[in-house]
C-alpha positions as CSV (number, residue, x, y, z in Angstrom):
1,X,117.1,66.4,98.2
2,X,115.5,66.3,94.6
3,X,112.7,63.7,93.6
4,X,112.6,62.7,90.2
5,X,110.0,61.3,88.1
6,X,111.8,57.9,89.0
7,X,109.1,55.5,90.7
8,X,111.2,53.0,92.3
9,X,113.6,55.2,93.4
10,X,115.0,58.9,94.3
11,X,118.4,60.0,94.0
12,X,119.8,62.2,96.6
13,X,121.9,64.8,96.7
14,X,124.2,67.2,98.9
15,X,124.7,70.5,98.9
16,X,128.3,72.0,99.9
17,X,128.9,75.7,100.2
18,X,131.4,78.9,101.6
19,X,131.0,82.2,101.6
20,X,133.8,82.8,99.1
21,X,133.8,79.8,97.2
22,X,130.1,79.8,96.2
23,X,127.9,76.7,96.9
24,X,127.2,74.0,94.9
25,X,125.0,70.7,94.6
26,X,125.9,66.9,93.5
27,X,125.1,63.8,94.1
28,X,126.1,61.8,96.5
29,X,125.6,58.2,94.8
30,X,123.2,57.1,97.3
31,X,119.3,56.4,96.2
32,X,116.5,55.5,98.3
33,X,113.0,53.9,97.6
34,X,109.7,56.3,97.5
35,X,107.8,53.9,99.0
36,X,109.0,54.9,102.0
37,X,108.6,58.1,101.6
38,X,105.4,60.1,103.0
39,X,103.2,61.7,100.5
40,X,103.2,65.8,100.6
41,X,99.6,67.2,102.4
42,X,99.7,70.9,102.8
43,X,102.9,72.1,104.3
44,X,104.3,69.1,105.7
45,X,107.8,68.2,103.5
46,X,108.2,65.0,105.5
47,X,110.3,62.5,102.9
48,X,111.2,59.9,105.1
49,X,108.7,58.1,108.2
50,X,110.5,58.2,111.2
51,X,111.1,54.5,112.9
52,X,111.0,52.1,109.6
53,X,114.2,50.9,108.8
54,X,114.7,52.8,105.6
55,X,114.5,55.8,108.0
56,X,117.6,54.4,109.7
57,X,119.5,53.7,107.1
58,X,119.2,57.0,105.2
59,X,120.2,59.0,108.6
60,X,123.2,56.7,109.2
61,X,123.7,57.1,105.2
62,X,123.4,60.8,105.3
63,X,125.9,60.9,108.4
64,X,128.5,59.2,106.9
65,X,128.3,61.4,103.7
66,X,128.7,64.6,106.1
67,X,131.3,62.7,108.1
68,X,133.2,62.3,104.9
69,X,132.8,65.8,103.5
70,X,133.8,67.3,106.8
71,X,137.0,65.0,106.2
72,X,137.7,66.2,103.0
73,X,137.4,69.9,104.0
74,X,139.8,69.5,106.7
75,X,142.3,68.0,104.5
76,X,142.1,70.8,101.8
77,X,142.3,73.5,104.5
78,X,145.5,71.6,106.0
79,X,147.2,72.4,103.1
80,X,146.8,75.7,103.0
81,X,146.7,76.4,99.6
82,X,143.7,78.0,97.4
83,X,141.0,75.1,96.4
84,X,137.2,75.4,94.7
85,X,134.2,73.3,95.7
86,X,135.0,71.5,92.5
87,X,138.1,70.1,94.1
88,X,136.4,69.0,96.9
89,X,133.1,67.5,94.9
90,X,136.0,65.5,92.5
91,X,137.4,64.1,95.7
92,X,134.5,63.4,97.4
93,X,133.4,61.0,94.6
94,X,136.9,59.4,94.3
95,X,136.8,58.8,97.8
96,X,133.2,56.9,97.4
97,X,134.1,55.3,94.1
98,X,131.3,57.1,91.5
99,X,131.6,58.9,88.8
100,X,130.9,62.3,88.6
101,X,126.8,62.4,87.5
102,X,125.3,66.0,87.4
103,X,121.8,66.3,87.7
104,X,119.5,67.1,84.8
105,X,118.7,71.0,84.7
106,X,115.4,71.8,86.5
107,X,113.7,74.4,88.0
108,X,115.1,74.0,91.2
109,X,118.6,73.9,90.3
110,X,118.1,76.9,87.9
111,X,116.8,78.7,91.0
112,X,119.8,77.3,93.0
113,X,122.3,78.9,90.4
114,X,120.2,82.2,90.1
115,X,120.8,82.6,94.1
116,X,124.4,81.2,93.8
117,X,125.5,83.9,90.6
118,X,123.5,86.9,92.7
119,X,123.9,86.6,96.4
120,X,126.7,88.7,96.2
121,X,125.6,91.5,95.0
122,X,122.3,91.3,96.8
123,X,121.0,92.8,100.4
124,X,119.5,90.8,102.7
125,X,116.1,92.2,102.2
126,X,116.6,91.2,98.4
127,X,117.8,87.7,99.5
128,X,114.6,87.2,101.6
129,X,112.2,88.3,99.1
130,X,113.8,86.1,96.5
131,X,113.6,83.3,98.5
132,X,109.8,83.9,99.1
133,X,109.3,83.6,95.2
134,X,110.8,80.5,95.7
135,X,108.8,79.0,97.9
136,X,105.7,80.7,96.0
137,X,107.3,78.5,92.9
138,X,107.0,75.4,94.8
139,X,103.5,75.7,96.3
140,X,102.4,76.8,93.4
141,X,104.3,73.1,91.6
142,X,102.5,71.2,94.7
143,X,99.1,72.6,94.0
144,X,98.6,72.5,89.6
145,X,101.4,70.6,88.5
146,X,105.5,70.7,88.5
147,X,107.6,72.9,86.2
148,X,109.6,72.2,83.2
149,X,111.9,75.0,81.7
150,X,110.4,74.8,79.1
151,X,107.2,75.4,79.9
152,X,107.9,78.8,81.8
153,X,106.3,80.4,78.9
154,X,103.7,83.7,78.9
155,X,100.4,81.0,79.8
156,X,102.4,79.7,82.9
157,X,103.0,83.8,83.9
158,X,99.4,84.2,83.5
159,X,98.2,81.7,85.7
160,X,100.6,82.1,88.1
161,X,99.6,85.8,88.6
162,X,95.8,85.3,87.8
163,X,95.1,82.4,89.2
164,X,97.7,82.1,92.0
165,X,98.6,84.9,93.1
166,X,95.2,86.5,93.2
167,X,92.2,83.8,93.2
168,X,93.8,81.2,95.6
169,X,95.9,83.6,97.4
170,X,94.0,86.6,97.6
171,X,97.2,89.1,97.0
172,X,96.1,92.3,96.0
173,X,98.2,93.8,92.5
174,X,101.1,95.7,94.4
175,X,101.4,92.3,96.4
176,X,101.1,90.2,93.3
177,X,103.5,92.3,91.4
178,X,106.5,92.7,94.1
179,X,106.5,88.6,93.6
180,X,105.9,89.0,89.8
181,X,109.4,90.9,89.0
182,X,111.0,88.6,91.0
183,X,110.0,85.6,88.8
184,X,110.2,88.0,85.8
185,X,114.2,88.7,87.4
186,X,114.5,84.8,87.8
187,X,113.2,84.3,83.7
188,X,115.7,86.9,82.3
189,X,118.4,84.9,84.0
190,X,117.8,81.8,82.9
191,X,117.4,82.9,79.4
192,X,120.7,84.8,79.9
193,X,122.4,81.0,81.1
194,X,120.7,79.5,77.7
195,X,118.8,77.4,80.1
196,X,115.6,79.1,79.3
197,X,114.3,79.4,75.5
198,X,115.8,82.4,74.0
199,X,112.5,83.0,72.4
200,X,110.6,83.9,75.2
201,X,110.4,87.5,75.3
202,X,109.3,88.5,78.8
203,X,108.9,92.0,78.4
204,X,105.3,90.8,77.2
205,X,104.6,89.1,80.6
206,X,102.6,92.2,81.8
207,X,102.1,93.2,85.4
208,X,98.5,93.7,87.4
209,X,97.4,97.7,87.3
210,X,97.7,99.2,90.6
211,X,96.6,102.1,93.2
212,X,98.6,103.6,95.1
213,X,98.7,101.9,98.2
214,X,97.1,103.3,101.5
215,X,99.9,104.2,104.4
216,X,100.2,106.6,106.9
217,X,101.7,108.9,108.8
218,X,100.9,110.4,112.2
219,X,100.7,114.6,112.6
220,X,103.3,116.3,115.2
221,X,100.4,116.6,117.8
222,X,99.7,112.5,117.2
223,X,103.5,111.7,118.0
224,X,103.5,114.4,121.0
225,X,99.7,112.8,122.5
226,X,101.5,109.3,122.5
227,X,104.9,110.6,124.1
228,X,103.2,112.2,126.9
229,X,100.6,109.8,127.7
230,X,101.6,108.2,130.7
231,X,102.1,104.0,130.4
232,X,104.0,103.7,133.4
233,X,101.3,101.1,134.8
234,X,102.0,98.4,132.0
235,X,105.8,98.6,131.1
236,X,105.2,96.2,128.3
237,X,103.3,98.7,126.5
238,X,105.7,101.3,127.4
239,X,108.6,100.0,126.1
240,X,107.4,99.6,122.5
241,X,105.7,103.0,123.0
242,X,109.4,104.6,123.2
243,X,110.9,102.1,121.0
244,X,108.4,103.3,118.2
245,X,109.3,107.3,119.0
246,X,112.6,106.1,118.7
247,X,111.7,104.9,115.2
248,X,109.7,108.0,114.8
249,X,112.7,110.3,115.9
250,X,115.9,108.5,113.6
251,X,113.9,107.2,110.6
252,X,115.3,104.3,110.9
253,X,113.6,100.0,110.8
254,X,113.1,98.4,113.3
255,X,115.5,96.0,112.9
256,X,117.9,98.7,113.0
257,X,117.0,100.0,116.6
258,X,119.3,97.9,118.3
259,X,122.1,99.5,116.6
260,X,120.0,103.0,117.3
261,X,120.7,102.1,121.0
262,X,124.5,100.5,120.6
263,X,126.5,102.8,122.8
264,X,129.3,102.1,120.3
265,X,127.6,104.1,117.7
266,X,127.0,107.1,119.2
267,X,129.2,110.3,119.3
268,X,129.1,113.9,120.6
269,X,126.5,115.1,117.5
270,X,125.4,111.7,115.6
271,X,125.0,107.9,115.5
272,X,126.1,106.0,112.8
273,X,125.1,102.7,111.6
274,X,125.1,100.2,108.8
275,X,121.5,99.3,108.2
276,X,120.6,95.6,108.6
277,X,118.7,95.6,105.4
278,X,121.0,97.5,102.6
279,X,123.8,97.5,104.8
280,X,123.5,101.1,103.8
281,X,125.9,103.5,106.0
282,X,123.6,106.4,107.6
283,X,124.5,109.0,110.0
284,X,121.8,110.2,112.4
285,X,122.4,113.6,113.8
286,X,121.8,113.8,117.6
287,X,119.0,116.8,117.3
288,X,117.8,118.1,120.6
289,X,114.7,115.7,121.0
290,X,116.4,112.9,119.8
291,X,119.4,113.3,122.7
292,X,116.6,113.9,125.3
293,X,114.3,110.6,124.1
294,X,117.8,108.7,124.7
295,X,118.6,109.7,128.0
296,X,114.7,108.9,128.9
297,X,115.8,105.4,127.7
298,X,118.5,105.2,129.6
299,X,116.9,106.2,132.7
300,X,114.1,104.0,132.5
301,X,115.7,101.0,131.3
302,X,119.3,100.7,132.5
303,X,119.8,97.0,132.0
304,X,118.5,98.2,128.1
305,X,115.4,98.6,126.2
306,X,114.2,95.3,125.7
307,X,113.9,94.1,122.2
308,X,111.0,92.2,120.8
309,X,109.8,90.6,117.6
310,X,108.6,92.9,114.5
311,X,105.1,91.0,114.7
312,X,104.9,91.3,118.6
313,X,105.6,94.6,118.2
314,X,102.8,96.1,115.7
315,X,100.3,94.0,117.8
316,X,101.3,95.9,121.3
317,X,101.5,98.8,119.1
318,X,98.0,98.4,117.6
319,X,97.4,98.2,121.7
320,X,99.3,101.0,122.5
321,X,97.4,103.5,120.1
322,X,94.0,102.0,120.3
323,X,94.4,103.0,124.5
324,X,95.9,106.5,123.7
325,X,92.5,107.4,121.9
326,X,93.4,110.3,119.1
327,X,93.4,107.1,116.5
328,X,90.0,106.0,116.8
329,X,88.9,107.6,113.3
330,X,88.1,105.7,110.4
331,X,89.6,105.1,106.9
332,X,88.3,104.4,104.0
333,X,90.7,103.1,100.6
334,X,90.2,101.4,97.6
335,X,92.4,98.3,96.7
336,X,92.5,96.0,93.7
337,X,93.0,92.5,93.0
338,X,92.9,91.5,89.7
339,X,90.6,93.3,88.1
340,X,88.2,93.5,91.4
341,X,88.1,97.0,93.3
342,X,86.8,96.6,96.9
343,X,86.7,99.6,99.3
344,X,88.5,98.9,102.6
345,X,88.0,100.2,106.1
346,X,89.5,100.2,109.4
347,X,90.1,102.2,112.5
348,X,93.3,104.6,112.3
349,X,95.6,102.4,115.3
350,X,95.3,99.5,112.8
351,X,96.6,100.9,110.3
352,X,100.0,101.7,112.6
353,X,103.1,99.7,112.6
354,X,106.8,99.9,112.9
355,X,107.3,101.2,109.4
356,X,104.7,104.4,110.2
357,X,107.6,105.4,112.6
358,X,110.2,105.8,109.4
359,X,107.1,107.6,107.1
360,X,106.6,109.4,110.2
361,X,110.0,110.7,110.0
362,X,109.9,111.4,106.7
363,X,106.9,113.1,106.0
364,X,107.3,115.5,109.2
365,X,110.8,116.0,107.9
366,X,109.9,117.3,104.7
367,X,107.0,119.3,106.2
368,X,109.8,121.0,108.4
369,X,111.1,122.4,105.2
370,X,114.1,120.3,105.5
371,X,115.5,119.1,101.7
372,X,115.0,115.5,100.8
373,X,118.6,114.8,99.8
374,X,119.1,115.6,103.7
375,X,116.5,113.4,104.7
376,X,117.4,110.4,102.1
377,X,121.3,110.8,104.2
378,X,119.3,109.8,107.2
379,X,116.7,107.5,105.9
380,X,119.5,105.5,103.9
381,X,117.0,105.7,100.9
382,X,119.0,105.4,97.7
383,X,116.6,107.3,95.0
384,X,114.0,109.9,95.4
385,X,111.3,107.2,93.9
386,X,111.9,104.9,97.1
387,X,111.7,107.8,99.3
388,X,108.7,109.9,97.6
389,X,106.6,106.3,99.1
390,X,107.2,107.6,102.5
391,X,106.2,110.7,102.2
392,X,102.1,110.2,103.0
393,X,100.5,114.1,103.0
394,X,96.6,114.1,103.7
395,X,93.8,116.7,103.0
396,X,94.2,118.8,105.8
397,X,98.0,118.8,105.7
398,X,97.3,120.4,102.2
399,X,95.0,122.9,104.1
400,X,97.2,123.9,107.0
401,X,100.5,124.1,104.1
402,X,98.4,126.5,102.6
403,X,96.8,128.6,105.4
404,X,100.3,129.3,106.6
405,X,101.1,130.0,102.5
């Protein structure tokens, strides 16, 4: 539902889509009156107060629009012939007597089309980042003041990454930036669609300087202190403890581990998958510790390892390696936002979450002397620049490398 600059009223609209057809957003003929509409406060997107009467009559309104469309779509499938959305949009608005009335370009739309043109060819991990910038793009509209196309222009860029990004928000650079080439993605697109002036060169819209970002991985004799200390006493704790070796011993995410542990997926010497985020096909070979860490799985938990949430998971993890006590040494690292440098410290089993288990993997890996076009066929990494960020070495592994050298 859009809200023009209309007072009296708002126009609303629906939004039809299929996974082969595309999707695509009209109206539906039907207006209703902002003064019944709630005002936006924060994060509350409350349009219409429950209990007036305009309430009711926009749900029964609404209802009969998706009764209608649902109508429609039957129909067209009866026939079982080939149709497009735009066969089913024309009918819809012969069936309610209105003209065909597209709405004005904006922002929104343009963003709506971006997704629409690219879903395709995106993964989900793409999808959900792009769809963060979007919301990003309308908090940032709810807090200054809402977009026109053509105002997307270098000084827009510069406050958005100056002002929101880093003074309201407190992102530091490599934060700010991820966000940043999405929007600088979304630009390109537009201008491409000659919805966006052709004028605008965003190859000037510069990006924050950056450190490299502080991650870790755990040493062989960290992964074998946790394996071996005994949890049995708070199964909770246990259970992420081998779900994260699990991590630790495929390199693979930990939305991925229930297809780690899908029976289906295993044979005699590997387990393959299709990872949840690229939809990337990997094959895990079924090295000794790996095959014994399984059968400990299946011994303790023959109903299945239970699976959590990612954010339940780093907190019992946190737990987990705070209680095993070889991660209670300090860091120190040096992060930026904006042009601000501040020096940040914290204790070594805070810095640990799911996604130390695949650097884990990778960094030991390597150290192992095994090749990194090996390790990138079981990491699913596509290029050696994704991969090389998982590869965390510190001073003393530089040290011990060259004592045995």
């Amino acid at each position: 539902m859009l809200t023009p600059k209309a007072k009296s009223q708002s126009i609303v609209y629906v939004s039809i889509s299929n996974k082969e057809l595309g999707r695509m957003r009209f109206a539906t003929g039907m207006n209703f009156i902002t003064a019944y509409c709630n005002s936006r406060t924060g994060k509350h997107k409350d349009l219409v107060k429950k209990g007036n009467e305009m309430y009711f009559l926009y749900s029964s309104a609404l209802k009969t629009n998706e009764t209608l469309l649902a109508k429609i779509h039957t129909e067209f499938e009866s026939l079982q012939k080939p149709y497009t959305l735009e066969q089913i949009k024309l009918e819809y608005y012969k069936r309610i007597e209105k003209t065909p009335k597209e709405p004005e370009m904006s922002l929104e739309i343009l963003f709506d089309l971006f997704i629409t043109k690219n879903i395709e060819s995106w993964t989900d991990g793409t999808l959900e980042s792009i769809k963060a910038t979007q919301n990003h793009l309308t908090n940032y509209q709810t807090k200054y003041k809402a977009l026109k196309l053509e105002n997307l222009n270098l000084s827009f860029w510069e406050q958005m990454r100056d002002k929101y990004f880093v003074s309201d928000l407190g992102f530091n650079n490599s934060t700010t930036n991820k966000y940043l080439k999405k929007i600088k993605q979304f630009l390109r697109f537009g201008i491409k669609e000659k919805h966006l002036q052709a004028s605008i060169n965003v190859d000037d819209f510069d990006y924050l300087d950056t450190l490299e970002p502080f991650k870790i991985a755990l040493k062989e004799s960290e992964v074998e202190t946790l394996a071996n200390y005994d949890l049995s006493q708070n199964k909770r704790l246990e259970s992420v403890r081998d779900l994260f070796l699990l991590e630790i011993l495929t390199g693979q995410r930990f939305s991925d581990l229930d297809k780690v542990l899908d029976k289906n997926n295993i044979t005699e010497t590997e387990i393959k998958i299709y990872q949840q985020k690229t939809n990337e096909l990997v094959s895990i070979p079924l090295h000794p510790k790996l095959k014994k860490h399984l059968t400990l799985i299946n011994e303790k938990y023959p109903k299945g390892l239970p699976i959590i949430s990612n954010q339940r998971f780093n907190d019992y993890l946190k737990e987990v390696c705070q209680m095993v006590g070889c991660f209670d040494n300090i860091h120190a690292w040096v992060t930026m936002s904006g042009k601000t440098k501040t020096t940040q410290t914290d204790f070594r089993y805070n810095l640990i979450s799911s996604h130390t288990g695949r650097r884990t993997f990778c960094t030991l890996s390597l150290m192992q002397g095994i090749k990194h076009e090996l390790i990138m066929k079981v990491s699913g990494h596509r290029s050696y620049e994704q991969f090389k960020d998982y590869v965390k070495v510190d001073d003393t592994d530089v040290q011990n490398a060259y004592q045995k050298f």
